[in-house]
Each structure stands twice: as C-alpha cells, then as structure tokens.
C-alpha positions in Angstrom: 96.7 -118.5 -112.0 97.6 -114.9 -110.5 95.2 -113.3 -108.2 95.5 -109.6 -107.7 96.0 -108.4 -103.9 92.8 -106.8 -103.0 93.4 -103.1 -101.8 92.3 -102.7 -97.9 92.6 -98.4 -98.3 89.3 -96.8 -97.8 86.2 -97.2 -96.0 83.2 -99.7 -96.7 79.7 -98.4 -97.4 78.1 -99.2 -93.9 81.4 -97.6 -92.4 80.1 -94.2 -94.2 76.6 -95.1 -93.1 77.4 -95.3 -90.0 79.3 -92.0 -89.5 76.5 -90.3 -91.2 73.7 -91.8 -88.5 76.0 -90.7 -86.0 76.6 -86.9 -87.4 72.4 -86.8 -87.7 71.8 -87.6 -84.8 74.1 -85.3 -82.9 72.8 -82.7 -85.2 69.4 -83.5 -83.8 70.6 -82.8 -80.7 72.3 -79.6 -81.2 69.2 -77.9 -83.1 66.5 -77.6 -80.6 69.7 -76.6 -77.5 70.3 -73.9 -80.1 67.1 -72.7 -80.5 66.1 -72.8 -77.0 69.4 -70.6 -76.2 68.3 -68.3 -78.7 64.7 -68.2 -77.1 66.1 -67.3 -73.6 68.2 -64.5 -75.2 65.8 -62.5 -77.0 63.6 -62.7 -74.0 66.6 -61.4 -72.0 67.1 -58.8 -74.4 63.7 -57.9 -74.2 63.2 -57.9 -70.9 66.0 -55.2 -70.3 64.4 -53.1 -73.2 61.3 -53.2 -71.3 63.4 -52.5 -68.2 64.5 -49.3 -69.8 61.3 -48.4 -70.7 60.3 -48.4 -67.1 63.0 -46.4 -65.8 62.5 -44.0 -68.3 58.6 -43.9 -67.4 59.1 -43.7 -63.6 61.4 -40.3 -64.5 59.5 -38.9 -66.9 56.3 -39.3 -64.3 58.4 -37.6 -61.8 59.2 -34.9 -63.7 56.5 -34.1 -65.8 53.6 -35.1 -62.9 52.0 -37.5 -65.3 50.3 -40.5 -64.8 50.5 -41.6 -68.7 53.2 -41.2 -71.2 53.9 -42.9 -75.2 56.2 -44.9 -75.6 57.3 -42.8 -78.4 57.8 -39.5 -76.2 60.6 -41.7 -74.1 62.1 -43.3 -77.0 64.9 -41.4 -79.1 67.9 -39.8 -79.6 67.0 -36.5 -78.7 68.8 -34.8 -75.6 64.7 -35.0 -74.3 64.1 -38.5 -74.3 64.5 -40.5 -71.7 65.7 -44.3 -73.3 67.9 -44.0 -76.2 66.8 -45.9 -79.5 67.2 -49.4 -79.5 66.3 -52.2 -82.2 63.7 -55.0 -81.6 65.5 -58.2 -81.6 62.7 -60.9 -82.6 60.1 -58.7 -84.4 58.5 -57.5 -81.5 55.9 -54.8 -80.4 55.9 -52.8 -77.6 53.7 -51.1 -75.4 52.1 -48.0 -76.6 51.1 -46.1 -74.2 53.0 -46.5 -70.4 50.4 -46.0 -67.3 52.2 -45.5 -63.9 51.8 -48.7 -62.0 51.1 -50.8 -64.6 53.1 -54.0 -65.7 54.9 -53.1 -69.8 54.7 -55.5 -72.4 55.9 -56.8 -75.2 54.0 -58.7 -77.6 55.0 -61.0 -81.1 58.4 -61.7 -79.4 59.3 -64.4 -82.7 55.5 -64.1 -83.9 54.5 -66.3 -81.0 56.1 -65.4 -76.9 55.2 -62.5 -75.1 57.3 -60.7 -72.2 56.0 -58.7 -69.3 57.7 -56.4 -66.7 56.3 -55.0 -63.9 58.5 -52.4 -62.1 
C-alpha cells in the first residue's frame, strides 16, 4: 500500500490565530497613542489661535483705547483686522466678545475639551 507524502507548505490554523491575536492587540495599543496625539495637537493648535487672538486684542486696545472688542472685528482678511482668518480644527467656538485683562476661550474643542489662555 502507497501512502501519499503529506505536504508541510503553509500555515496551520492556530499559526494564523495566533498572528491575528498578536496584530489586535498591537492595534489596541496603537489606537488610544493615536488619539491622545491627536488630542494634544488640536489643543496646540488652539491654543496658538487663541494666542493670536490675544495679540490682536492687546493692539487693537492700544490703538483704538478700548477696553472690549468682537472677536469678529479682529478676525479677517481685510488690510483692518488684526488676526488673519484661520479654520477651527476640532469644531470649536470661540470667544465672542474679548475684554482687556481677561483670560480667552475656546469651548466644544471635539464636542467635549475646552482651552483657555490668559495673556
């Protein structure tokens, strides 16, 4: 009686379970480094938006002898406003109205953080 050779190419099924344990797992990992990164970056950005903001207030305050200003009358792309146009990052809101002194914010930064500078 003949017996065939049994083939040895491929890979057994706990072989494949196993690599696919191992690639979840890293990918469990890797998701909530990625969205913490992303966190600390739209704050960033939002943080220097708000930094603009304030810079533009402070000069707009010495100029004009204000104590209050919109934030609409400092944002645009007109040779008269102060901070040129820039896009929200995360779906936030900011400040509407600027006092001198006071600490900016901005709110709904993702729906849920909110940043605050104070010049």
């Amino acid at each position: 009686m003949k017996t065939s050779p049994r083939s040895t190419k491929g890979f057994t099924l706990v072989e494949i379970m196993i690599v696919v344990v191992i690639i979840g797992l890293l990918a469990a990992m890797a998701v909530p480094a990625f969205q913490k990164v992303r966190a600390s970056a739209q704050d960033k950005t939002v943080t220097s938006n708000l930094r603009q903001l304030a810079q533009g207030a402070e000069q707009y305050f010495t100029e004009a002898g204000a104590s209050s200003v919109a934030s609409s009358t400092l944002v645009g792309t007109n040779s008269s406003q102060y901070v040129k146009t820039f896009q929200t990052v995360a779906g936030e809101a900011y400040t509407g109205t600027i006092l001198q002194g006071n600490a900016i914010t901005a709110s709904g930064i993702a729906a849920s953080r909110t940043v605050t500078y104070a010049p």
